[in-house]
C-alpha positions as CSV (number, residue, x, y, z in Angstrom):
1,X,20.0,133.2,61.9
2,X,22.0,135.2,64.4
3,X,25.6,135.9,64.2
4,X,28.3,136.3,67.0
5,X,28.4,139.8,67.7
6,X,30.7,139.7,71.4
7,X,32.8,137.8,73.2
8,X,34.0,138.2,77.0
9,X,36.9,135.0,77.7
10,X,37.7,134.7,81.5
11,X,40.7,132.6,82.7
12,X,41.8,132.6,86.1
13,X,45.4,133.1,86.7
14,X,46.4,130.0,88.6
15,X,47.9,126.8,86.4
16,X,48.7,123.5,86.9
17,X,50.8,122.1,83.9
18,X,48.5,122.7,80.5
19,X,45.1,123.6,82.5
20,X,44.0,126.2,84.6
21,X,42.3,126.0,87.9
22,X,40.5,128.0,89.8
23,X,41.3,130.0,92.5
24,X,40.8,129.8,95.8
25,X,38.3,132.7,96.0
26,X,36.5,131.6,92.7
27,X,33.8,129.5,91.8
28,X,31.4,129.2,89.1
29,X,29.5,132.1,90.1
30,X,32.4,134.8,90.3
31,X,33.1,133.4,86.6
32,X,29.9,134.1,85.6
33,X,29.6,137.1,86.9
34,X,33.0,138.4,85.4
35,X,32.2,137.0,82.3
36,X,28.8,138.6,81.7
37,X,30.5,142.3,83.2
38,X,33.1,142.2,80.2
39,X,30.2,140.8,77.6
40,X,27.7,143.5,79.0
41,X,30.3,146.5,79.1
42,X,29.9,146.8,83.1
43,X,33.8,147.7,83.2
44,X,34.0,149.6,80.3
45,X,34.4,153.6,80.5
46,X,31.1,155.7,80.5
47,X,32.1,157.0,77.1
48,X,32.1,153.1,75.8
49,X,29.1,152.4,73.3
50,X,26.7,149.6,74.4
51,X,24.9,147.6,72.2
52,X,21.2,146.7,73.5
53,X,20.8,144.2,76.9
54,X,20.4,140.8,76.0
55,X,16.7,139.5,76.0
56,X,17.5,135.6,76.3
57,X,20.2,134.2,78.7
58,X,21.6,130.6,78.1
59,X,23.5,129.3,80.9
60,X,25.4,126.2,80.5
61,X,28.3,124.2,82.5
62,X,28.1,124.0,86.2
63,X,25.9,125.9,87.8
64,X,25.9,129.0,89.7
65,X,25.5,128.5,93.0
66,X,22.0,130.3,94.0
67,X,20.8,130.0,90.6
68,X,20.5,132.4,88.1
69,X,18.7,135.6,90.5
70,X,22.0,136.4,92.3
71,X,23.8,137.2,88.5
72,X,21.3,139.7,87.8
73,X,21.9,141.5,90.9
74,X,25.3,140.9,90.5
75,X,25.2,143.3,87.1
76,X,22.4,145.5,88.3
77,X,20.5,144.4,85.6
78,X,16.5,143.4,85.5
79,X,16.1,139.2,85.1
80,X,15.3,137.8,82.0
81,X,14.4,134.8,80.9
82,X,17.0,131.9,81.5
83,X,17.7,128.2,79.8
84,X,19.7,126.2,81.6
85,X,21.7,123.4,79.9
86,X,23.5,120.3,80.9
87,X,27.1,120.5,82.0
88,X,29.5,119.2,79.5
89,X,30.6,119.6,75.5
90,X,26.6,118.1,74.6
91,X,24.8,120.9,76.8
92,X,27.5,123.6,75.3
93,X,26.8,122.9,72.0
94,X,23.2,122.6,72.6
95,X,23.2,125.6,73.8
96,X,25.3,127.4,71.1
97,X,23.0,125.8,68.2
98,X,20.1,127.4,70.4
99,X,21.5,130.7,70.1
100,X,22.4,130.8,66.3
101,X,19.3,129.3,65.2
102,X,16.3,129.4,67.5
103,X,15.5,133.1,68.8
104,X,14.1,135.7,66.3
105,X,17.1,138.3,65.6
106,X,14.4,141.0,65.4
107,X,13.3,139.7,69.5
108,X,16.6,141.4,70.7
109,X,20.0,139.7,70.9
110,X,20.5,136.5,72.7
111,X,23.9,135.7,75.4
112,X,25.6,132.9,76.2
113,X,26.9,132.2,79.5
114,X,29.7,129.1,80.1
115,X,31.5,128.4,82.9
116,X,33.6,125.4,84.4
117,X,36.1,124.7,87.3
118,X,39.1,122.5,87.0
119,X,37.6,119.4,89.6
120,X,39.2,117.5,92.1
121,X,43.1,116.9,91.1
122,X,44.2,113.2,90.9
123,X,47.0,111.2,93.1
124,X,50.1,111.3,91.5
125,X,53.1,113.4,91.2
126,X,52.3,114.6,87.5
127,X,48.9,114.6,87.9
128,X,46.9,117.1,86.5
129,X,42.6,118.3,86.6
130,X,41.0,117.1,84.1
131,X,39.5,119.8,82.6
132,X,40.5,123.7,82.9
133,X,38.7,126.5,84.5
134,X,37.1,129.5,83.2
135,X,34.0,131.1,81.5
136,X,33.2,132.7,78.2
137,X,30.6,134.9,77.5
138,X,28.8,135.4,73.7
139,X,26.5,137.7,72.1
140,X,24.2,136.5,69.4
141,X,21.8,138.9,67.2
142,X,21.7,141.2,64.4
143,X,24.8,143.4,63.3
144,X,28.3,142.7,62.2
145,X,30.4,140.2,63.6
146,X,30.5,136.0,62.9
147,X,27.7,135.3,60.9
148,X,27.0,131.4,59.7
149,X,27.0,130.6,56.3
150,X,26.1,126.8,56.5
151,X,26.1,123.7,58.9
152,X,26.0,120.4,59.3
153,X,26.5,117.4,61.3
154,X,26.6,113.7,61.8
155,X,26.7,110.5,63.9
156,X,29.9,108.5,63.5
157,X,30.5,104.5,65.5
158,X,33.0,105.6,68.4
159,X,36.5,105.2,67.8
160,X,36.8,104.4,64.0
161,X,38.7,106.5,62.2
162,X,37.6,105.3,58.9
163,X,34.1,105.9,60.2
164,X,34.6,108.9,60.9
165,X,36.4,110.0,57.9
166,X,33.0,109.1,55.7
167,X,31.2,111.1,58.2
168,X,33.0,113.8,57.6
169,X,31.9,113.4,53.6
170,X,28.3,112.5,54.4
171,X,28.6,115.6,56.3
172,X,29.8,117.6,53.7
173,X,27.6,116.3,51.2
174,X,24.5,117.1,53.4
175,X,26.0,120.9,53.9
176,X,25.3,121.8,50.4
177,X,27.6,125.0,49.3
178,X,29.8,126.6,51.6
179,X,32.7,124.3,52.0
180,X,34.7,125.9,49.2
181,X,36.7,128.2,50.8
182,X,39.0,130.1,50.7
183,X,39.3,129.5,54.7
184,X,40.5,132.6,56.5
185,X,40.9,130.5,60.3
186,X,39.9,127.0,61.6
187,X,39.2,126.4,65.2
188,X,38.6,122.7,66.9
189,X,37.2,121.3,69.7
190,X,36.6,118.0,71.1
191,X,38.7,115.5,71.7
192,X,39.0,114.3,68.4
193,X,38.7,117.8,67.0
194,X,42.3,117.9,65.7
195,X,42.3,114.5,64.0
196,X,38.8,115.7,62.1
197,X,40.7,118.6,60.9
198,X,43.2,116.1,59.4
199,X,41.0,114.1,57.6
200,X,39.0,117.2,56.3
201,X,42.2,118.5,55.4
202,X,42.7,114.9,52.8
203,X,39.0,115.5,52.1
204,X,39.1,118.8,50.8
205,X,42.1,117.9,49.3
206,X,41.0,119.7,45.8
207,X,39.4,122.8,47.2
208,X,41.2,125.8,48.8
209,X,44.0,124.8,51.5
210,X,42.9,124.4,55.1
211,X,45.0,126.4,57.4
212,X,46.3,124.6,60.9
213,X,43.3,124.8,62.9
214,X,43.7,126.4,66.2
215,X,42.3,125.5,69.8
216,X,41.8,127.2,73.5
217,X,45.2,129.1,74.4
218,X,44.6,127.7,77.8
219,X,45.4,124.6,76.7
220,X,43.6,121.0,76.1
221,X,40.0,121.3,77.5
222,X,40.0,118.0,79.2
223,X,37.3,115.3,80.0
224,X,33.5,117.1,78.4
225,X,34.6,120.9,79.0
226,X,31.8,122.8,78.2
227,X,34.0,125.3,77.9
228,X,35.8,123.5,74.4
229,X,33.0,124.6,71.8
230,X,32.4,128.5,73.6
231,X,35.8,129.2,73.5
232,X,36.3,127.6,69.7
233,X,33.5,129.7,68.6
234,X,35.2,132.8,70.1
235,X,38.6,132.3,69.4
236,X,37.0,132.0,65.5
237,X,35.3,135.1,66.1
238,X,38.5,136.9,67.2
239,X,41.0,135.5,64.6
240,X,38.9,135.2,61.4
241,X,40.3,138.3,58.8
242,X,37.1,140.4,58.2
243,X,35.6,139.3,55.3
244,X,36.8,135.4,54.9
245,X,35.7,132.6,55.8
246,X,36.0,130.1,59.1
247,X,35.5,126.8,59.7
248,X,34.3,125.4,63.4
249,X,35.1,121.7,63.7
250,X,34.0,119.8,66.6
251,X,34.6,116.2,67.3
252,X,33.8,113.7,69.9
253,X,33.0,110.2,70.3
254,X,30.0,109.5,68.4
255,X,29.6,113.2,67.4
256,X,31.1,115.4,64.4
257,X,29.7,118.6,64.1
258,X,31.1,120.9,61.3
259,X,30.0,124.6,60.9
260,X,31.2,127.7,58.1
261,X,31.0,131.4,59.0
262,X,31.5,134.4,57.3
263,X,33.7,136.9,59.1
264,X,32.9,140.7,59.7
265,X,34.4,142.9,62.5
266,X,37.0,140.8,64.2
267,X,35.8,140.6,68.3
268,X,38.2,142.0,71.0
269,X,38.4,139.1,73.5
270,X,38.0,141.3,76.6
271,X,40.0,139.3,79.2
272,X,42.4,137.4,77.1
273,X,45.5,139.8,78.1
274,X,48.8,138.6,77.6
275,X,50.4,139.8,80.8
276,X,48.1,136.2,82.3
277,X,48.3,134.1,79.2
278,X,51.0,132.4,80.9
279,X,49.3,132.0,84.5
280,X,50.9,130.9,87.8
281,X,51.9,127.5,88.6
282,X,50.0,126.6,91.8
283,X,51.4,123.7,94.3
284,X,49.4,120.4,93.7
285,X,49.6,119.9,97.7
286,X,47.7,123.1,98.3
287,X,44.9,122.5,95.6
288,X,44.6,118.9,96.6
289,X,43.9,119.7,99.6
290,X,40.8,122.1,99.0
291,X,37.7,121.1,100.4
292,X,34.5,122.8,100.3
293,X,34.4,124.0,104.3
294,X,30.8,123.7,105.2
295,X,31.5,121.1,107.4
296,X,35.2,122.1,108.8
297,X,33.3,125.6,110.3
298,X,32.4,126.2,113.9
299,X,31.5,129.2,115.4
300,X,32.0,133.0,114.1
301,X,35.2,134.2,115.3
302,X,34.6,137.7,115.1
303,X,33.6,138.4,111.0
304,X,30.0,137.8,111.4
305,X,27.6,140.1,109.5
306,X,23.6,139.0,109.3
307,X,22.4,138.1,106.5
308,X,20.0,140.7,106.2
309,X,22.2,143.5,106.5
310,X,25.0,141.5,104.0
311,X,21.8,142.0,101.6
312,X,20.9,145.4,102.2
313,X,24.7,145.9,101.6
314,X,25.0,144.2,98.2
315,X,24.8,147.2,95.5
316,X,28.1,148.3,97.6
317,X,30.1,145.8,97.9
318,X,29.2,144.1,94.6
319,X,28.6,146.8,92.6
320,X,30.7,150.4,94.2
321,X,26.6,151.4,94.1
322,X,26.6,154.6,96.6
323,X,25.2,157.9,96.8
324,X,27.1,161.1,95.2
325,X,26.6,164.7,96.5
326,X,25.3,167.5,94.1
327,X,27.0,170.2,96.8
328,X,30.1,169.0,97.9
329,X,30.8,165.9,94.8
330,X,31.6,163.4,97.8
331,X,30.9,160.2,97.6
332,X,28.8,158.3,100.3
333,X,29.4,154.2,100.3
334,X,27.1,152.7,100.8
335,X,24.2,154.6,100.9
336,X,22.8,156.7,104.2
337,X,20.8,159.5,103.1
338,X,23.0,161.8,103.6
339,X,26.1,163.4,102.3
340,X,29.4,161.4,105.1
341,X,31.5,164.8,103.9
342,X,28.7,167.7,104.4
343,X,26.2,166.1,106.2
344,X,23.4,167.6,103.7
345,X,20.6,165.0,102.8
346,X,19.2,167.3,99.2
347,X,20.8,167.1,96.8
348,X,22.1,163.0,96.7
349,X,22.1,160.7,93.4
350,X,22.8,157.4,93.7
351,X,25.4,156.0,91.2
352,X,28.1,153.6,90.6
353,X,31.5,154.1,91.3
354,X,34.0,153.3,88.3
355,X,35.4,149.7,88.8
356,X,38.8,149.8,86.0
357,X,41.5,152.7,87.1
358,X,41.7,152.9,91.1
359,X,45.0,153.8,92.7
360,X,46.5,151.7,94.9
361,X,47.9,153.7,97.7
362,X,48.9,151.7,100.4
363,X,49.2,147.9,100.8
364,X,49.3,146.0,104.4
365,X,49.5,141.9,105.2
366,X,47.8,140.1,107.0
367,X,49.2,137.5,108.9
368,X,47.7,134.1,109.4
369,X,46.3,134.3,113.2
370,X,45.8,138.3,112.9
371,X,42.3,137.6,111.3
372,X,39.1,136.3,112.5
373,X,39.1,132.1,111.6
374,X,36.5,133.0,108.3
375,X,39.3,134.1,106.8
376,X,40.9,130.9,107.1
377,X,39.0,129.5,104.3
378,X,40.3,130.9,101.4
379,X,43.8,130.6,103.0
380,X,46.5,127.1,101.9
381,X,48.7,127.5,104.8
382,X,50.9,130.2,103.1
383,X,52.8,132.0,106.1
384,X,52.8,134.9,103.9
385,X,49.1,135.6,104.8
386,X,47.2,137.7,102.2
387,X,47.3,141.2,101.0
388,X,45.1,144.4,101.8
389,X,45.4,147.9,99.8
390,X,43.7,151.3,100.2
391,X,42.7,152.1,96.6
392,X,41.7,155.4,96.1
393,X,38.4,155.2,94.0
394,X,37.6,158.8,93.3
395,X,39.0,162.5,94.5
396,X,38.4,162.1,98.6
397,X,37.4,158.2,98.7
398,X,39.4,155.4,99.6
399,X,38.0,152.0,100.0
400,X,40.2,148.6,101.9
401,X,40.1,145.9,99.7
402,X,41.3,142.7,99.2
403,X,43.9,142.1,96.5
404,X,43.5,138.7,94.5
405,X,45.5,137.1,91.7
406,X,48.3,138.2,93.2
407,X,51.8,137.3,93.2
408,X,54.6,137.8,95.9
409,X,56.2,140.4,96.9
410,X,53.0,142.4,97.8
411,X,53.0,145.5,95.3
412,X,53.5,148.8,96.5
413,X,51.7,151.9,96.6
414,X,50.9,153.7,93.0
415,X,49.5,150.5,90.7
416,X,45.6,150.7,89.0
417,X,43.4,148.0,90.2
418,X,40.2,147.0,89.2
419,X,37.8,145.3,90.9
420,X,35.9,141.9,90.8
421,X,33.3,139.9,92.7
422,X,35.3,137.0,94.8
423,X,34.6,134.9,97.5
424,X,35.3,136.4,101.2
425,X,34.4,133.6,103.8
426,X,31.4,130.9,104.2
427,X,28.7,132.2,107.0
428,X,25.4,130.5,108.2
429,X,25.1,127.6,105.2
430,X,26.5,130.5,101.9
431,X,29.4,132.5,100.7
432,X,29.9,135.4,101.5
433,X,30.8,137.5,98.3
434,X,32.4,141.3,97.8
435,X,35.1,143.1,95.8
436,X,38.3,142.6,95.3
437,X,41.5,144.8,93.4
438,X,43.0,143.1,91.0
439,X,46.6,144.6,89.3
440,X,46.0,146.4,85.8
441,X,49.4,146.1,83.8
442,X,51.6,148.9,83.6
443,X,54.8,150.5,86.1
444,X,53.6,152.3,89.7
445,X,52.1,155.8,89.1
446,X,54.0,158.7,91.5
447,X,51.6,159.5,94.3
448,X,50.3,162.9,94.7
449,X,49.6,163.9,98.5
450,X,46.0,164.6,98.7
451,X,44.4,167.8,98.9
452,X,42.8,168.8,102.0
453,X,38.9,169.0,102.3
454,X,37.4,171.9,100.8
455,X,37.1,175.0,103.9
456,X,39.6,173.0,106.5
457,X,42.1,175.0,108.0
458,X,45.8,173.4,108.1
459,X,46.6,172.7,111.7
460,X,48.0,175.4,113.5
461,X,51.5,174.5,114.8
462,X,52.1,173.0,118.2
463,X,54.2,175.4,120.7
464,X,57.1,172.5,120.5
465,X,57.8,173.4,116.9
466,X,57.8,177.4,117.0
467,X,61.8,178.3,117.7
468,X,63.6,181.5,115.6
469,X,65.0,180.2,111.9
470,X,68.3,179.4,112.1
471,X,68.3,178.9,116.0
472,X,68.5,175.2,117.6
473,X,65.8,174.7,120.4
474,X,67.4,174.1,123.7
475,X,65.5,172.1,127.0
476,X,65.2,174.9,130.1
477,X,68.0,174.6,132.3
478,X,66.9,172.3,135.2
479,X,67.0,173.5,138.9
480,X,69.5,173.0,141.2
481,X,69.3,170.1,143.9
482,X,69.3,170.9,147.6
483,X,70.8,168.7,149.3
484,X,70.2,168.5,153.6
485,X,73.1,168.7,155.1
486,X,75.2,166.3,156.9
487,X,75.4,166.7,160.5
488,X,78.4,166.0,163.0
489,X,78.5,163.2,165.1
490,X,79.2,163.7,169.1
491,X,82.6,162.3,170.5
């Protein structure tokens, strides 16, 4: 069997009581897409280790829009085999007992892909979506990590709890050894994966104590999240002690699904930062009010690009993919054959820009009305309009990009960004999608005045600013006025 060797959690920063929502420049896809860059180490330094490239992708939840092609080109990886699975806790789960059990470990390791948006908010005051946003990514092959140690499951009549309870012992019965503990971390998931955990808690009453099991920081999954049994699994991954034992319990409905591991490595869960645990509370109006625009869209207002050159443009704006100088070390984005600093063509190496560390070094708004009406889209009617920075990329590039997740005031100048695919504006029946900054933690950074280009002369002074030291310029006297002169008048 495999074990659970990575993990990659996404949340988006946006909240509306205990769930998250989605932006309004995310979607399925640009969850996806982040959550497969963290898994795959696409933002992790050059000096980073990476493990092999998966060799089986499972994608479950909604679905990205395209299909699977545009994720590959996305990561600037080759395709691979996909399975797609059902949206919703079945299809999740499906897909997770896929990966543990049906690949050969010695085929190459296997990922997991889940992603889900919050839906269409209800009428109401207090309401809230009912489900939360996000994705999670998951490794499965050979090496240390979360590997299983036994499993079972069983059918249970819906809404008994008594039924449920001898389930749970059939289940255990069936398991065989495993179930004696001592239990290092219990996650749930379900909706009735908390009230399992109690009656397995009376039911293995004699063995080792079960600790309080744990769910999805985010908060309740909702209605069939597929998100509830990826992120249990790799929240168990992340807080089992190396070396004990965890327990996944799942329960919902007719279903009860149990599952032991034994815990190596803990996993780093590469997007679970603190500094966005909390998120930001986003205005019900606004969010109810989001409608796909398809429909709502007339003519281009001045932001139209052709498809065919948006495509021949994608390793840049998706990836920072340009071409970097051998002579001079500028960098060329995107790509043109020859050197934008030197103008040489020999020698040129395409390559990818880093995405974690840019400097933010200036920071403009726009104002609603200032941009062309695509923009509009991804606007609610916030007078405040949205943000654009200059981030400087490497030594003699800066690049304009949007700034998402981002809170007002509009930062200044001297904070690291990183950058992530987003949605830009709907054109002729798709999204448009590029990179946008996105604040790192930390205080401003002073900013160092840039060096001039290498064999560029300073400017010579103008004549206006050459006087003595010490000596205050003075305007030439002016020139006095003749004036004609008045003549007499006869008596």
């Amino acid at each position: 069997m495999n074990a659970v060797v990575g993990a990659s959690w996404v949340q988006p920063v946006g909240r509306i009581g205990p769930r998250r929502v989605e932006g309004r420049d995310e979607d399925p896809f640009t969850l996806l897409v982040e959550a497969g860059e963290r898994l795959f180490g696409a933002l992790r330094p050059k000096s980073a280790p990476e493990g092999p490239l998966p060799q089986l992708l499972l994608l479950a939840g909604d679905p990205p829009e395209g299909g699977s092609g545009p994720l590959f080109e996305a990561w600037g990886l080759s395709p691979i085999p996909v399975e797609t699975y059902p949206p919703g806790e079945l299809g999740a789960y499906q897909a997770i007992a896929r990966a543990l059990e049906g690949p050969d470990p010695s085929a190459g390791p296997t990922a997991l892909l889940v992603a889900a948006r919050a839906g269409a908010l209800g009428e109401g005051a207090g309401a809230i979506p009912p489900q939360s946003a996000g994705a999670v990514g998951l490794r499965f092959g050979p090496g240390p990590g979360l590997s299983p140690s036994s499993k079972t499951g069983a059918q249970r009549a819906a809404g008994d709890p008594e039924a449920r309870r001898k389930a749970l012992v059939a289940a255990l019965e069936r398991g065989g050894d495993g179930w004696g503990g001592p239990w290092g971390a219990v996650t749930a998931s379900g909706e009735e994966g908390l009230a399992a955990c109690e009656d397995l808690r009376r039911t293995l009453s004699g063995g080792a104590p079960l600790p309080d099991p744990e769910v999805s920081p985010a908060g309740e999954e909702g209605e069939d999240s597929a998100l509830a049994p990826a992120r249990a699994l790799a929240l168990l991954a992340h807080r089992a002690p190396a070396g004990a034992l965890g327990m996944w319990v799942h329960a919902r409905g007719h279903f009860v699904a149990l599952r032991s591991f034994r815990a190596g490595t803990p996993l780093p869960l590469e997007g679970l930062s603190t500094e966005r645990r909390e998120g930001v509370e986003v205005r019900r109006e606004s969010f109810r009010a989001r409608r796909e625009p398809e429909g709502a869209l007339g003519v281009s207002q001045g932001a139209y690009v052709s498809l065919p050159r948006y495509r021949e443009t994608v390793p840049t704006r998706w990836r920072l993919e340009g071409e970097h100088c051998g002579t001079c070390g500028g960098w060329t984005l995107p790509a043109r054959g020859s050197c934008s600093t030197c103008g040489r063509s020999d020698p040129l190496v395409v390559g990818r820009l880093p995405r974690v560390g840019g400097l933010l070094e200036a920071t403009t708004v726009i104002r609603p009305g200032a941009q062309p009406g695509e923009f509009d889209t991804l606007g609610d009617g916030n007078p405040d309009g949205y943000a654009v920075g200059l981030v400087r990329l490497a030594a003699g590039l800066r690049w304009p990009l949007q700034l998402t997740d981002l809170e007002p005031p509009v930062p200044c100048p001297g904070r690291r960004v990183e950058t992530v695919l987003r949605r830009i504006y709907y054109q002729d029946g798709s999204w448009r999608y590029g990179l946008k900054a996105r604040l790192l933690p930390g205080p401003p950074e002073p900013l160092d005045p840039s060096p001039s280009r290498q064999g560029e002369a300073p400017p010579a002074p103008s004549r206006i600013t050459r006087k003595a030291p010490g000596k205050e310029e003075r305007p030439p006297p002016r020139p006095p006025v003749k004036r004609p002169a008045k003549g007499r008048r006869r008596p």
